[in-house]
C-alpha positions as CSV (number, residue, x, y, z in Angstrom):
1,X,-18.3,36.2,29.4
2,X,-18.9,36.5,25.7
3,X,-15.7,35.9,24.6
4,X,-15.8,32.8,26.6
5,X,-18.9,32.0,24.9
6,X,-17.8,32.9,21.3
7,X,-14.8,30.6,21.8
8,X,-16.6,27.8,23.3
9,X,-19.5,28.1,20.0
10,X,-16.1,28.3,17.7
11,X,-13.9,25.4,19.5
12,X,-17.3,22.7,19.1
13,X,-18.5,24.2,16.0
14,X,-14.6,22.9,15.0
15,X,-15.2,19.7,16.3
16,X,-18.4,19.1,15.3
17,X,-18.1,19.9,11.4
18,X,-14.2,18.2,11.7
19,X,-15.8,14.7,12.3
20,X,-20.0,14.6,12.1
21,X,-20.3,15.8,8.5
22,X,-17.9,13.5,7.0
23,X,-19.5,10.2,8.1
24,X,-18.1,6.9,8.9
25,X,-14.8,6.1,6.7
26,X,-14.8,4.0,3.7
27,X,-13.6,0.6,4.0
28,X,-10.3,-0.1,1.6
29,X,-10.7,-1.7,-1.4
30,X,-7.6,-3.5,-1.3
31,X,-7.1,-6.4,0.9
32,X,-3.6,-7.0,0.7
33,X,-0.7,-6.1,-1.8
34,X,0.1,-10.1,-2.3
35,X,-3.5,-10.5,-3.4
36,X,-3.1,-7.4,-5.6
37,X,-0.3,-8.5,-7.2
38,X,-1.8,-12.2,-7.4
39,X,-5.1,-10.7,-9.2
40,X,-3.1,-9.1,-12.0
41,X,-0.7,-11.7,-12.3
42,X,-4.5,-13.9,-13.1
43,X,-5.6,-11.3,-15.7
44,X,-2.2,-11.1,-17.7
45,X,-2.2,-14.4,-17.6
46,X,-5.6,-15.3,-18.7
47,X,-5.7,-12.2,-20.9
48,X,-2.8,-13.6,-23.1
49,X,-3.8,-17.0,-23.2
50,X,-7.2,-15.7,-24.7
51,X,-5.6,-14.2,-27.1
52,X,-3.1,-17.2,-27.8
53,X,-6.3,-19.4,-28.1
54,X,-8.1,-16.5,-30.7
55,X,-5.3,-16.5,-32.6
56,X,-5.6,-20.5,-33.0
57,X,-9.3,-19.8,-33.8
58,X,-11.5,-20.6,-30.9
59,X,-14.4,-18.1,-30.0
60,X,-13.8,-15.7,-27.8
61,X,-15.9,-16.7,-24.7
62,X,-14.6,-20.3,-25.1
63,X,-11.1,-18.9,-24.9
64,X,-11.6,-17.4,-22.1
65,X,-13.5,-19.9,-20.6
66,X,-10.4,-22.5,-21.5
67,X,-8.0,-19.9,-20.1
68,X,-9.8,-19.9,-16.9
69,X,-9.9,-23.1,-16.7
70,X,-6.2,-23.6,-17.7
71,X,-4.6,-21.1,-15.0
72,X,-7.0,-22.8,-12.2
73,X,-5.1,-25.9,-13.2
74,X,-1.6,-24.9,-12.9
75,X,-2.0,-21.8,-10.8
76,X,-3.9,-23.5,-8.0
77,X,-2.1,-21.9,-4.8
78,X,-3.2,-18.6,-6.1
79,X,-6.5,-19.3,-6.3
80,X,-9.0,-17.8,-3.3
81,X,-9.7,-21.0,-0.3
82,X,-12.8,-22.0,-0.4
83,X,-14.4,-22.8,3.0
């Protein structure tokens, strides 16, 4: 009868502390690889025409304002859908 007992406290004591004390699972980060790869394709691309547009002498936050404003222009299937 104990034994039965021990095993029972051990099998749900293995249960419990396998699933409870973790909590509920973290949503991914990551949507999809294609928007992944879409996303760093974005910064690169923006990222070197900042410094395309420094070099020429505008200020930084107008660069990248400019840059942004470029790669919405010519990049526009990448961009997110807006509803």
């Amino acid at each position: 009868m104990t034994t039965r007992l021990l095993l029972l406290l051990a099998a749900s004591l293995f249960l419990l502390t396998g699933t409870a004390c973790r909590g509920p699972k973290k949503p991914k980060e990551s949507t999809t690889p294609a928007a992944d790869l879409d996303n760093q394709f974005r910064e690169k691309w923006v990222g070197k025409r900042v410094l395309e547009l420094g070099a020429a002498g505008k200020a930084a936050e107008d660069a990248r304002v400019q840059a942004e404003a470029e790669y919405a222009q010519r990049y526009r299937y990448a961009l997110p859908q807006r509803k």
